[in-house]
TORKOL-4160 file (C-alpha; in steps of 0.2 Angstrom, whole numbers, padded with zeros to 4 digits, m for minus):
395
<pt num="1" X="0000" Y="0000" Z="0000"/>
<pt num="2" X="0006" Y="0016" Z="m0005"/>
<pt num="3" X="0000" Y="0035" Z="0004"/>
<pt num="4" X="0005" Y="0050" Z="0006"/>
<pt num="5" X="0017" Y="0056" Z="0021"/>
<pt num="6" X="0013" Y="0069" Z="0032"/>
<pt num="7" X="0029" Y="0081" Z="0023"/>
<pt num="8" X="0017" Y="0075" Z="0007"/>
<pt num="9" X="0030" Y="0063" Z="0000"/>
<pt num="10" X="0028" Y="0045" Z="m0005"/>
<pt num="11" X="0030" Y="0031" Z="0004"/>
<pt num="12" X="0027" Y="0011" Z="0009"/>
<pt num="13" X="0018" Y="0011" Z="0028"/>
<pt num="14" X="0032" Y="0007" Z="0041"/>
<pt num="15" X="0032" Y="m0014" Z="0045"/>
<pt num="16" X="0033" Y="m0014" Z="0064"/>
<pt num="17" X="0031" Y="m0028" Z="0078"/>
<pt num="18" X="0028" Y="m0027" Z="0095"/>
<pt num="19" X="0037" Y="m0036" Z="0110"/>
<pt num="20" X="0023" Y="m0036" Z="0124"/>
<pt num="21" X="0006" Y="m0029" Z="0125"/>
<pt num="22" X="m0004" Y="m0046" Z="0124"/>
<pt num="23" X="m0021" Y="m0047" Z="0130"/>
<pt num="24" X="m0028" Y="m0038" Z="0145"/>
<pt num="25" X="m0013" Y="m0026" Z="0144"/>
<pt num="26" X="m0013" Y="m0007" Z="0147"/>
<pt num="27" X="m0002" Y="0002" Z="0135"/>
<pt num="28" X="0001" Y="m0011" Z="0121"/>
<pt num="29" X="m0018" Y="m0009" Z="0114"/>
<pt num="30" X="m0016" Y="0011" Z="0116"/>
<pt num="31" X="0000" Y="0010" Z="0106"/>
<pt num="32" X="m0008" Y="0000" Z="0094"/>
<pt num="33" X="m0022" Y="0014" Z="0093"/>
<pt num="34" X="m0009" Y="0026" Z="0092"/>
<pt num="35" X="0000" Y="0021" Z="0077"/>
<pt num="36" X="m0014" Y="0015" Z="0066"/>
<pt num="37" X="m0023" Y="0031" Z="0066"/>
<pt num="38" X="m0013" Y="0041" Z="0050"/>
<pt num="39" X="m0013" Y="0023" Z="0044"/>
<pt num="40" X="0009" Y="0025" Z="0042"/>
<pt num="41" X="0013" Y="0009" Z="0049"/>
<pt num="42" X="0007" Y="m0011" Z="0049"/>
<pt num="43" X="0009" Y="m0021" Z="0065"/>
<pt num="44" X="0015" Y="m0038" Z="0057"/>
<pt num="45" X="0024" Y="m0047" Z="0070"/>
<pt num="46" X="0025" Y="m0050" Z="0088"/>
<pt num="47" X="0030" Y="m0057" Z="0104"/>
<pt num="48" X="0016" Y="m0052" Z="0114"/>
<pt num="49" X="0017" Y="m0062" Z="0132"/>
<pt num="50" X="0030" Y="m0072" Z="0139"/>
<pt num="51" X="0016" Y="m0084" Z="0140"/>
<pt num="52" X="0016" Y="m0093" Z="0124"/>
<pt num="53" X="0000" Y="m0097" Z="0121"/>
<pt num="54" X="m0006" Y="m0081" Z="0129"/>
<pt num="55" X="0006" Y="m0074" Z="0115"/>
<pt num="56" X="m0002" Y="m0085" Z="0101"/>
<pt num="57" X="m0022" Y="m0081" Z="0105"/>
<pt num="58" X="m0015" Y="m0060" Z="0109"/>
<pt num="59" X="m0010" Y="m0062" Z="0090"/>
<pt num="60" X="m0022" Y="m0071" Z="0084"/>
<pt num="61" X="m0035" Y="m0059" Z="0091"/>
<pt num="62" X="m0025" Y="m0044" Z="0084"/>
<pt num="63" X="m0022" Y="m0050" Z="0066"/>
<pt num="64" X="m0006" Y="m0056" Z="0068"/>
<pt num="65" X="m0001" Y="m0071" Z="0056"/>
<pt num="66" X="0003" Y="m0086" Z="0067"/>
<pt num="67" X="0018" Y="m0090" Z="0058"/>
<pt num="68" X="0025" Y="m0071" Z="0064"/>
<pt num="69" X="0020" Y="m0071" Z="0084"/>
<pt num="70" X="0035" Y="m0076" Z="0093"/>
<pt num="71" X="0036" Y="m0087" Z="0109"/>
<pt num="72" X="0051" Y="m0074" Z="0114"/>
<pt num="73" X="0058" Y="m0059" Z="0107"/>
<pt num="74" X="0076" Y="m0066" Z="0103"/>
<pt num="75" X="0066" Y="m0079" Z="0089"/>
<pt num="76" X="0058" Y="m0064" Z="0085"/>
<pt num="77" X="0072" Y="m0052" Z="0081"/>
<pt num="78" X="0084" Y="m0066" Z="0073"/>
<pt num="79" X="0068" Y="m0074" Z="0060"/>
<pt num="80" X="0061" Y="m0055" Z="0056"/>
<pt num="81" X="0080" Y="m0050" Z="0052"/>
<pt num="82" X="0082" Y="m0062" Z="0040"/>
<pt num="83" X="0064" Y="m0060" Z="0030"/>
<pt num="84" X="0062" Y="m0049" Z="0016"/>
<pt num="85" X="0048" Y="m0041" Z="0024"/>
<pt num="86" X="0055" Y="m0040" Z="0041"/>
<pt num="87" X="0050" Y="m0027" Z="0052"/>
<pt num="88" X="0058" Y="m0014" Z="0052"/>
<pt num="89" X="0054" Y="m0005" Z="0070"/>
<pt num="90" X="0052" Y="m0016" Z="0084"/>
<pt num="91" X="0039" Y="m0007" Z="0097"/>
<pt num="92" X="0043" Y="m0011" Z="0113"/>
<pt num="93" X="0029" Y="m0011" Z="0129"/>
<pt num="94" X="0033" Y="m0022" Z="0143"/>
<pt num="95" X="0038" Y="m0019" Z="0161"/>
<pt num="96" X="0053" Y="m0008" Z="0164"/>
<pt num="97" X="0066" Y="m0021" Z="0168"/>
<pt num="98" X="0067" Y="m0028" Z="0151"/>
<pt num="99" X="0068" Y="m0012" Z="0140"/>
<pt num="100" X="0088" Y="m0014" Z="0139"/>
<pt num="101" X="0088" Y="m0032" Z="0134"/>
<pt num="102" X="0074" Y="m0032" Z="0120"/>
<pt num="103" X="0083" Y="m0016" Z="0112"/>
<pt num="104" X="0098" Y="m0025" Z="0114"/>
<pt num="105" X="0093" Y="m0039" Z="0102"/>
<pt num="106" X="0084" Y="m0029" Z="0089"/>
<pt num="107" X="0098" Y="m0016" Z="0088"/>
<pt num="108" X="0110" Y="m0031" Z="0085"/>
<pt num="109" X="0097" Y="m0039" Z="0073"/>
<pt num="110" X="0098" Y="m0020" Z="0061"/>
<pt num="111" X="0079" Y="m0016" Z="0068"/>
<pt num="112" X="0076" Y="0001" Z="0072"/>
<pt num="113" X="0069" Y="0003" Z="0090"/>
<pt num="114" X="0053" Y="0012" Z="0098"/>
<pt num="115" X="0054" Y="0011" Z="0117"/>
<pt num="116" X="0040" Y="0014" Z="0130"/>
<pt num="117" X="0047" Y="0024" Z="0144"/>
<pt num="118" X="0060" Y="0024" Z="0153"/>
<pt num="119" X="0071" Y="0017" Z="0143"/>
<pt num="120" X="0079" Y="0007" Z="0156"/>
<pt num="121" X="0081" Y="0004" Z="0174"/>
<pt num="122" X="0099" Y="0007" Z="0174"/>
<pt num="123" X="0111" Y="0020" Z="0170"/>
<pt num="124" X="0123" Y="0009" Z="0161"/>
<pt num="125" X="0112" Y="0000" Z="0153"/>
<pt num="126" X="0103" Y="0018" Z="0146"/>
<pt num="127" X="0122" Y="0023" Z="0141"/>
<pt num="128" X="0126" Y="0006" Z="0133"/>
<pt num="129" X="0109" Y="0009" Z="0122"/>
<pt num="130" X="0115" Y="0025" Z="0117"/>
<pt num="131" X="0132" Y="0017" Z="0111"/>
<pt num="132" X="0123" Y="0003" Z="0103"/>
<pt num="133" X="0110" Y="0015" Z="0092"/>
<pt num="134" X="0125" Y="0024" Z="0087"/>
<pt num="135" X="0137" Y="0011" Z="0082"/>
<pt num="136" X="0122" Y="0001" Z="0073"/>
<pt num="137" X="0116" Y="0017" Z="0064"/>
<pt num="138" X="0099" Y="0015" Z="0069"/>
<pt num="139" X="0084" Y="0025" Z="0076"/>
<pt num="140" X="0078" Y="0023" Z="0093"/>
<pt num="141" X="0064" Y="0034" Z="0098"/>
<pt num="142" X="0057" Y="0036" Z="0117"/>
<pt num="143" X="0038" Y="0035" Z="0119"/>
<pt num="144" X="0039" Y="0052" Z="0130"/>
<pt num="145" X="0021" Y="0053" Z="0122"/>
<pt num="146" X="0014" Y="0068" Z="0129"/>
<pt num="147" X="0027" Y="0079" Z="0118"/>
<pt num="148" X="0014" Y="0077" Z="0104"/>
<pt num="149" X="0001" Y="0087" Z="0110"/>
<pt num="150" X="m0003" Y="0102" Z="0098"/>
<pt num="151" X="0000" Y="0115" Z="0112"/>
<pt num="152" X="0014" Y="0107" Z="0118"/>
<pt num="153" X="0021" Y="0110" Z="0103"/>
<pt num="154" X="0016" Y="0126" Z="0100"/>
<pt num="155" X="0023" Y="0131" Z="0120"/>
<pt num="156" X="0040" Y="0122" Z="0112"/>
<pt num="157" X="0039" Y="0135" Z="0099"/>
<pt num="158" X="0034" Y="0149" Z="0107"/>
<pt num="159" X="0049" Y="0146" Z="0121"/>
<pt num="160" X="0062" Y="0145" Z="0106"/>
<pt num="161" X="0055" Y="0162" Z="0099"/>
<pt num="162" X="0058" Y="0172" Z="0114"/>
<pt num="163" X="0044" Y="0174" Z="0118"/>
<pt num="164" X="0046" Y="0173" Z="0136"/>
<pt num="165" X="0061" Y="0179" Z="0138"/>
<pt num="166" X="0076" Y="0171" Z="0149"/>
<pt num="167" X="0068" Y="0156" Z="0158"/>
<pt num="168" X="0069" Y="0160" Z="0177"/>
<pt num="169" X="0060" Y="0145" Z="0182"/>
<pt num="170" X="0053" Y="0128" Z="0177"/>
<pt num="171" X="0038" Y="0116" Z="0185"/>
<pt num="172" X="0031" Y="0100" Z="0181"/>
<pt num="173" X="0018" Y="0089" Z="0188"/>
<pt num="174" X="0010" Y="0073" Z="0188"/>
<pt num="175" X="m0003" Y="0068" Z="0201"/>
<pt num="176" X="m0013" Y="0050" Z="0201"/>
<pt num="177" X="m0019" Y="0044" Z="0215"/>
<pt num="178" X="m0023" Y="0025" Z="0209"/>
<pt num="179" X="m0011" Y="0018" Z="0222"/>
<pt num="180" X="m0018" Y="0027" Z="0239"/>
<pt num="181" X="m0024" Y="0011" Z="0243"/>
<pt num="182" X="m0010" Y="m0007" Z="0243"/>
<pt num="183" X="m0019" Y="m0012" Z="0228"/>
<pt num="184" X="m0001" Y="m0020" Z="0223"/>
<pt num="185" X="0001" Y="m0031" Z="0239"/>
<pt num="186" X="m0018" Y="m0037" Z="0234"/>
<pt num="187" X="m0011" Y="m0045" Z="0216"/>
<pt num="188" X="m0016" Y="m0030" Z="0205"/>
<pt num="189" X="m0007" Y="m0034" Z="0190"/>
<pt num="190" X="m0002" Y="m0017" Z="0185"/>
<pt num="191" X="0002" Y="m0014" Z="0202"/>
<pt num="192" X="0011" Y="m0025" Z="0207"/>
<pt num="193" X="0025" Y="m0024" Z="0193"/>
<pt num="194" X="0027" Y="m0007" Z="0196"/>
<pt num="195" X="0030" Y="m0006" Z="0213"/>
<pt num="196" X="0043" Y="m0020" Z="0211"/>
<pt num="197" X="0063" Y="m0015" Z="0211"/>
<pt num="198" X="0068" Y="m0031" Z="0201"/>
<pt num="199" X="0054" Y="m0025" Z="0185"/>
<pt num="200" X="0050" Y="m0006" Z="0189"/>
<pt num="201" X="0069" Y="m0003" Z="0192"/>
<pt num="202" X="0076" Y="0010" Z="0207"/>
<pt num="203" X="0060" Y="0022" Z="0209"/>
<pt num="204" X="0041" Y="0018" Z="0205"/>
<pt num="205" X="0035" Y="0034" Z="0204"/>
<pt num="206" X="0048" Y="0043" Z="0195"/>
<pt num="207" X="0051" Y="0028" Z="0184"/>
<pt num="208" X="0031" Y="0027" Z="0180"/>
<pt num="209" X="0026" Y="0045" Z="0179"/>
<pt num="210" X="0038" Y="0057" Z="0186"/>
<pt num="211" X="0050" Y="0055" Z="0168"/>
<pt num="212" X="0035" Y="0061" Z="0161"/>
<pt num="213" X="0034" Y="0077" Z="0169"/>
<pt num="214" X="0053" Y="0079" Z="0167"/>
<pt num="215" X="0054" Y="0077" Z="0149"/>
<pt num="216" X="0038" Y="0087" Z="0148"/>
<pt num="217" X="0046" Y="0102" Z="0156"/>
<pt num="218" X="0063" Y="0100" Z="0148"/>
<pt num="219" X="0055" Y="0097" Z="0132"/>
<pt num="220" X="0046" Y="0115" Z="0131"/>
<pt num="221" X="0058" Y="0125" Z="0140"/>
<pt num="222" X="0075" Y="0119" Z="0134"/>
<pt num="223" X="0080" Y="0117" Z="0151"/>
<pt num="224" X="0094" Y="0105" Z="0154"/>
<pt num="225" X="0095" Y="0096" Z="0173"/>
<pt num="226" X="0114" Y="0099" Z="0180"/>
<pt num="227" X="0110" Y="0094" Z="0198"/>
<pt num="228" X="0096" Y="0088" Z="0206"/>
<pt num="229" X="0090" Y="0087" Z="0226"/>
<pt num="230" X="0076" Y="0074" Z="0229"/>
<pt num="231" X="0063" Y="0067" Z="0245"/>
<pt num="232" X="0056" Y="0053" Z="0239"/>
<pt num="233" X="0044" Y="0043" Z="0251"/>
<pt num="234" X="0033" Y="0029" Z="0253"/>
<pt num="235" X="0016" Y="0034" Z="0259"/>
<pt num="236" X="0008" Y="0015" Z="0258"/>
<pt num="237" X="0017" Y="0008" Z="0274"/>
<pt num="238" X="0025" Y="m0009" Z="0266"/>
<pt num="239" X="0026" Y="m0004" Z="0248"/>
<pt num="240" X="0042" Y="m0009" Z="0241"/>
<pt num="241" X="0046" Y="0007" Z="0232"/>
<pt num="242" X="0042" Y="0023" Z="0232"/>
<pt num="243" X="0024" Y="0034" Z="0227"/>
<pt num="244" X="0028" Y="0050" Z="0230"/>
<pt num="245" X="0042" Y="0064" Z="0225"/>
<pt num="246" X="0046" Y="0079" Z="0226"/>
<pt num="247" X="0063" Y="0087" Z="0218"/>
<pt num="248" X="0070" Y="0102" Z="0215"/>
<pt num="249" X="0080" Y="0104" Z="0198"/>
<pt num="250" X="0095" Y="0116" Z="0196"/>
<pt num="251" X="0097" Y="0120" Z="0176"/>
<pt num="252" X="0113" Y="0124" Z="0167"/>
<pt num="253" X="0108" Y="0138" Z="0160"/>
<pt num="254" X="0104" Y="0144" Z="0178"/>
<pt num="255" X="0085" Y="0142" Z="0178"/>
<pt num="256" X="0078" Y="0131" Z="0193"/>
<pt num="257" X="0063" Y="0122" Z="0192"/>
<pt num="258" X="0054" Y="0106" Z="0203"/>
<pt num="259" X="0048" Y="0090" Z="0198"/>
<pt num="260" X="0031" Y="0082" Z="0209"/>
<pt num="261" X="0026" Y="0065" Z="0206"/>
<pt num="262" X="0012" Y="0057" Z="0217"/>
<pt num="263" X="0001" Y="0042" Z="0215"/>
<pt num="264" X="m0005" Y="0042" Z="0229"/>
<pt num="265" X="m0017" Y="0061" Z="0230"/>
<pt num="266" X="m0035" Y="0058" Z="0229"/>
<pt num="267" X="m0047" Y="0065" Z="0218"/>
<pt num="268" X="m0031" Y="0067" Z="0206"/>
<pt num="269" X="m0034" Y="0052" Z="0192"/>
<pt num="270" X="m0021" Y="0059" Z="0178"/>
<pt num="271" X="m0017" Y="0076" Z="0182"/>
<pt num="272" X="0001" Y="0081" Z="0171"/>
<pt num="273" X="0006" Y="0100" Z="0171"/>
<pt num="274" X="0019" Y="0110" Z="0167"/>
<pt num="275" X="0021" Y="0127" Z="0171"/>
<pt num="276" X="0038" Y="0139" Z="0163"/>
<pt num="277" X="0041" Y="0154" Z="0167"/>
<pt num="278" X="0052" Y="0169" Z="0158"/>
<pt num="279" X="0057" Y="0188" Z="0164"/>
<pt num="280" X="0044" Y="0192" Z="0149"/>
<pt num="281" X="0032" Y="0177" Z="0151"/>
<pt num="282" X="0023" Y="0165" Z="0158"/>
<pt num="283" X="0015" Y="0151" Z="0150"/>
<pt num="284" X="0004" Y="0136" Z="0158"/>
<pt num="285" X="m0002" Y="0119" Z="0149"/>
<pt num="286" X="m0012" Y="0103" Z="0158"/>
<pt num="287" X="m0016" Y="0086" Z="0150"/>
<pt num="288" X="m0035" Y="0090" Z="0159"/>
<pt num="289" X="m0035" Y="0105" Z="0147"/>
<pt num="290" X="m0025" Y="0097" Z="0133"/>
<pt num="291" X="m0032" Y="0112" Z="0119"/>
<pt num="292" X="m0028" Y="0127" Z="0129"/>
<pt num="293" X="m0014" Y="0136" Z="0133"/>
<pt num="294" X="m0013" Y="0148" Z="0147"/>
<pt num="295" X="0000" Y="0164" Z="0140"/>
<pt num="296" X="0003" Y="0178" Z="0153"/>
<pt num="297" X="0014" Y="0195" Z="0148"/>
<pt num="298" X="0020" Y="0203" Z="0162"/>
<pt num="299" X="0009" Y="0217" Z="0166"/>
<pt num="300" X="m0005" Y="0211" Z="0153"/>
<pt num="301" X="m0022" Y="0198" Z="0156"/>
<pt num="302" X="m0019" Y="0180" Z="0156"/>
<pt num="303" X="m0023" Y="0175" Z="0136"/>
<pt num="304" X="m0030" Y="0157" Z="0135"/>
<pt num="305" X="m0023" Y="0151" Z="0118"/>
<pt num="306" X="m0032" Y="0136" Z="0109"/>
<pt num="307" X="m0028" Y="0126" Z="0098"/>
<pt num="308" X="m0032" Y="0128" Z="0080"/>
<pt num="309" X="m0039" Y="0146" Z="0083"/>
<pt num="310" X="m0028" Y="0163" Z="0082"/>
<pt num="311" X="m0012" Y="0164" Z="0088"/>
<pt num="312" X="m0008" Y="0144" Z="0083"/>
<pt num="313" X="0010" Y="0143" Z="0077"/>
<pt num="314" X="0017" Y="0133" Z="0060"/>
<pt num="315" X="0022" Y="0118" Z="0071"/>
<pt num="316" X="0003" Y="0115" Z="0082"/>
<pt num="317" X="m0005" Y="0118" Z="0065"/>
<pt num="318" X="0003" Y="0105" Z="0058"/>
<pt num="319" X="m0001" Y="0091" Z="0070"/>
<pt num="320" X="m0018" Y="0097" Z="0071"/>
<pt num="321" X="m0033" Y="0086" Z="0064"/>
<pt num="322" X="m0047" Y="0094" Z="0068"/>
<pt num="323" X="m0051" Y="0115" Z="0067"/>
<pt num="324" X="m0054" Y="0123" Z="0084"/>
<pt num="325" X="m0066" Y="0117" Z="0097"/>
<pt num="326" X="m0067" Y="0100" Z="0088"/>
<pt num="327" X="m0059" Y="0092" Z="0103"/>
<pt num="328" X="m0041" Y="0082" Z="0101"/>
<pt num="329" X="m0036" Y="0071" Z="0114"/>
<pt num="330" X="m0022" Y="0059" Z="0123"/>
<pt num="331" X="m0024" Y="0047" Z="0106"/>
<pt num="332" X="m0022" Y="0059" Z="0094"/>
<pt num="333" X="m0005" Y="0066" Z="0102"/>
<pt num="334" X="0001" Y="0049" Z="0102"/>
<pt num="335" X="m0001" Y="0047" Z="0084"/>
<pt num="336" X="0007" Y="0062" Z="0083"/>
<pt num="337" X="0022" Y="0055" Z="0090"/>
<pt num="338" X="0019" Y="0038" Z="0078"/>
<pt num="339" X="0018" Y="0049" Z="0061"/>
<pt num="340" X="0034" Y="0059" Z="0066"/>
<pt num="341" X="0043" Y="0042" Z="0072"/>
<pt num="342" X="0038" Y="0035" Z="0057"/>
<pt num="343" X="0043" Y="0047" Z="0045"/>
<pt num="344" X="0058" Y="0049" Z="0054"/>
<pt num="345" X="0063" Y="0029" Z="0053"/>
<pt num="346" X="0057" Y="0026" Z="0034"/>
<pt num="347" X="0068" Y="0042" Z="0027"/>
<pt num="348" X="0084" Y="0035" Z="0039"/>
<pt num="349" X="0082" Y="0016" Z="0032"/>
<pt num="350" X="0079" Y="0019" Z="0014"/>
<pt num="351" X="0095" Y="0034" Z="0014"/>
<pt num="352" X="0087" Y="0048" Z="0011"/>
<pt num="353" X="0088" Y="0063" Z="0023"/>
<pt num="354" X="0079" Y="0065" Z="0042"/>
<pt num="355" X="0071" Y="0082" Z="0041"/>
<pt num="356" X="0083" Y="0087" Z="0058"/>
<pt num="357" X="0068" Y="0099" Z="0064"/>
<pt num="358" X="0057" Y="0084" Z="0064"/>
<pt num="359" X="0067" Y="0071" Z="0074"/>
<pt num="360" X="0072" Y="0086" Z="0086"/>
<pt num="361" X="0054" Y="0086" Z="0093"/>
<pt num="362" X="0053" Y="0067" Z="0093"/>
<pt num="363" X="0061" Y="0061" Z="0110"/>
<pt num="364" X="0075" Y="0049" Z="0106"/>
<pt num="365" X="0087" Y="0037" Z="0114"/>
<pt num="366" X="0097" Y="0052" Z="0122"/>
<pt num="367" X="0081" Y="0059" Z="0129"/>
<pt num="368" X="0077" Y="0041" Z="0137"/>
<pt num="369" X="0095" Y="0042" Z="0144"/>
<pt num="370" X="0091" Y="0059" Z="0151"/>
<pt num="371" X="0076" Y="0053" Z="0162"/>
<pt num="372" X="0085" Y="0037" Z="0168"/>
<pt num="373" X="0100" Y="0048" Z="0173"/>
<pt num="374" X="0087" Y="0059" Z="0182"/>
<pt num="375" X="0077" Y="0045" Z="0189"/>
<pt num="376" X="0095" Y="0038" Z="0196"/>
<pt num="377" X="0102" Y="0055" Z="0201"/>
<pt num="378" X="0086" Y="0061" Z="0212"/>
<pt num="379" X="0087" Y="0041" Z="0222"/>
<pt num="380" X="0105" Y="0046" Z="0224"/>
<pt num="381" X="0099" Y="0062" Z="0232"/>
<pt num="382" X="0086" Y="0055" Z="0243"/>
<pt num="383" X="0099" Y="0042" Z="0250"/>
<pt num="384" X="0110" Y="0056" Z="0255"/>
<pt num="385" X="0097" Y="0067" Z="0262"/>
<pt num="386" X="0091" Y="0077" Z="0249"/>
<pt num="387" X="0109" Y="0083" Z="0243"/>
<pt num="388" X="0111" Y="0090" Z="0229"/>
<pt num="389" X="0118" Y="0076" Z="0215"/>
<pt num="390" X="0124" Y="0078" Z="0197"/>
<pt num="391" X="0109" Y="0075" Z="0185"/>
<pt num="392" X="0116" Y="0080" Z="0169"/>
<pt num="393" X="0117" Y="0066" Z="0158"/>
<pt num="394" X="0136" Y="0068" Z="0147"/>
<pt num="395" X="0130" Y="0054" Z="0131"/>
């Protein structure tokens, strides 16, 4: 099948397969949602569940040819490597402890890689990644999803213009409160992997949400973590990991800025925000308010900007579907993310060339490293009580 690209050039649709995401799993079915919406790439393979007829019947019930779901990833990457219509991304959507080893494997098969975040639970293993992708010559692209939101893009912009000035200071947030109650200790499935240090890595929360938030910040305002000083806590006693944090951020161009995570705040079920601040402006976006965009001049009214209507930049009209106030949501900015990441991947595998401001606002396998390095730099600083620990990741 042929169809147009979204830069309006020609192209095949990206061949993909997925390792996790089998039935009665979260992310895998809202990835697949994700990337089938501009109809730019075809899930043809998979290793859905460790379980192997659990990955047979996922398959089956997906569209999967039988011949092309995988009892374990390694089969997987070795058989699709050596087809002629192999995949050529891997999508990768299981629990965080085995990131670094599925990459691994696809990156030594010559597949291009799309990794759920974080991209691993340890900082070696996030800077051995970056050394593979770049010795291999592939693309790896970080599922830092949010970054595909119209008006985040358009704050992005709108930051790089000046518009704010100097940044003075940076804030990011992300509130749940799905594990105020020892859901995990009871068996929940989703739970209980990510409250557990041999799959969710050294942090739950920061690991699960708070990278989100990180990036988020970082993403609009440019701002790049050189230290960091962290409390991290446990608010459901016997929990193996952490639910809450709260960390301040020093930046290197002289900015500050916190980072909250908390999973644990009722009447908060998916509450992201980010908040920058310049000597000129201020600006304010939510993923509960996903089409607005909160701009304040010093001295002037607070200007709620939306997207699609006046004031939208180049960049939010382009990865805009609909005209103003036909609502966009949480799926359309992840197929956002698919459509860049797939134009990105197809120009880099048949030679022709990345457009370079296209793969800048696409979070890559440096990104990824940057969240792990802050993840591991902000347990650091809760171990020595909150002192202030290097963050700045030097890949």
């Amino acid at each position: 099948m042929v169809y147009a690209t979204s830069d309006g050039s020609a192209g095949k649709r990206l061949r993909v397969g997925m390792v996790g995401g089998g039935r009665n799993a979260f992310i895998g079915a809202v990835h697949r949602l994700a990337m089938r919406l501009d109809d730019q790439i075809v899930l043809v393979a998979g290793a859905l569940s460790s379980d192997p007829e659990n990955a047979a019947a996922s398959a089956a019930e997906i569209g999967i040819a039988p011949e092309r779901s995988y009892a374990d990833y390694h089969a997987m990457a070795l058989a699709e490597a050596g087809r002629p219509d192999g995949i050529e991304a891997v999508v990768i959507v299981t629990p965080n402890h085995l990131h670094a080893p599925i990459a691994t494997a696809f990156l030594e098969a010559g597949i291009d890689v799309i990794c759920d975040k974080p991209l691993s639970t340890t900082l070696s293993d996030a800077e051995a990644l970056v050394t593979l992708a770049r010795a291999k010559k592939r693309r790896f692209v970080v599922t830092l999803n949010n970054t595909g939101y119209a008006m985040v893009r358009q704050a992005r912009e709108m930051v790089m213009a000046g518009e704010l000035g100097r940044i003075v200071s940076v804030h990011g947030a992300y509130i749940q409160d799905w594990l105020t109650k020892p859901i995990d200790a009871e068996g929940q499935k989703q739970a209980e992997w990510r409250t557990d240090p041999a799959r969710a890595g050294q942090s739950a929360v920061l690991a699960d949400i708070g990278v989100h938030a990180f990036n988020l910040a970082s993403y609009i305002s440019g701002c790049e973590a050189e230290a960091v000083s962290a409390d991290l806590f446990t608010a459901v006693p016997g929990r193996r990991l952490d639910d809450n944090a709260h960390v301040m951020v020093r930046c290197a161009d002289g900015a500050r800025g916190t980072i909250l995570a908390s999973q644990t705040s009722p009447g908060h079920y998916n509450d992201l925000s980010v908040r920058i601040y310049g000597d000129k402006a201020g600006l304010e976006w939510s993923g509960g308010r996903p089409e607005e965009l909160r701009f304040s001049r010093y001295g002037e009214e607070t200007r709620t900007l939306v997207r699609g209507g006046h004031g939208s930049t180049e960049e939010s009209r382009r990865v805009s579907r609909m005209p103003a106030a036909h609502p966009e949501g949480y799926i359309e900015a992840f197929a956002n993310f698919y459509r860049d990441a797939a134009d990105i991947i197809r120009a880099h595998r048949s030679g022709g060339v990345v457009d370079a401001a296209r793969a800048a606002r696409v979070p890559d396998v440096v990104d990824g490293a940057r969240g792990v390095k802050f993840v591991a730099a902000a347990v650091e600083s809760n171990a020595a009580g909150g002192a202030w620990t290097a963050a700045r990741f030097a890949g």
